[in-house]
N, C-alpha and C positions, 0 to 999 in steps of 0.2 A: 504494500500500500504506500501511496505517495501523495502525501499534505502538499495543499498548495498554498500560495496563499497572493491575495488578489487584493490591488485598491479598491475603492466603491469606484469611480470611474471604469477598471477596469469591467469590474463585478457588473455593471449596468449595458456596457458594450458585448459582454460576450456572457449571460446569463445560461445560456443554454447551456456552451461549455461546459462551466464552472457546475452547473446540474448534473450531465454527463459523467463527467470527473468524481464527482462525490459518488455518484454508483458505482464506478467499476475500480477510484482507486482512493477512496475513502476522500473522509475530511478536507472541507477545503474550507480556507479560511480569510475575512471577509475586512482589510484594514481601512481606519478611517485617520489621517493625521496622521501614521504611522501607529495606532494601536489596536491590538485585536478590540474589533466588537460584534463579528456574528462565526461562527462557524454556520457552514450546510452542511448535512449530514444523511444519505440516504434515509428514507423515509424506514423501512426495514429494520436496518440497523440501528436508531433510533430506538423504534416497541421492541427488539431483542432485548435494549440494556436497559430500559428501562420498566421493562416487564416483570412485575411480581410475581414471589414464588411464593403460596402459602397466604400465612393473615399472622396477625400477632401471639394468638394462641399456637399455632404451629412454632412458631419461630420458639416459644420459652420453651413448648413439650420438646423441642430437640435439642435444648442447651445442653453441654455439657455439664454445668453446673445442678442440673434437677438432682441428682444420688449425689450429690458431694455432702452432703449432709451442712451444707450453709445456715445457720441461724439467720434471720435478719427482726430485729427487735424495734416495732413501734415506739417513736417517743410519744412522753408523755404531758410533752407539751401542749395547752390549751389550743384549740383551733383558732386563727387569727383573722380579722372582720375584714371583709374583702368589701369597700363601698366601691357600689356602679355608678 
């Protein structure tokens, strides 16, 4: 895979490119003034890494920590008045 990386001048002239390129050779990347501000990123590859496995319950039943035999002790601090 091969980052590119493009001014917005460029990024405006040759869009489709710069499309092209994120699918077949990953991230391209998008400067404005000389500092990152957009990556494109295949749409795919995108919901792969962002795609959840599981829910929160899943996630603690596989901790290793469940049989470690961890105490964790409530304090007994007063509950504190949260004004809306």
């Amino acid at each position: 895979m091969t980052a590119a990386t493009w001014t917005v001048a460029e990024a405006k002239a040759r869009l489709s490119e710069i499309i092209e390129r994120a699918q077949s050779s990953g991230p391209q990347t998008i400067t404005k003034k000389g500092r990152r501000v957009v990556v494109v990123v295949d749409a795919q590859e995108r919901e792969r890494k962002t795609r959840r496995s599981g829910n929160l319950a899943e996630f603690f039943a596989a901790s290793p920590l469940r049989k470690s035999g961890l105490k964790i002790k409530r304090g007994k601090e007063a509950l504190r008045r949260v004004v809306l």
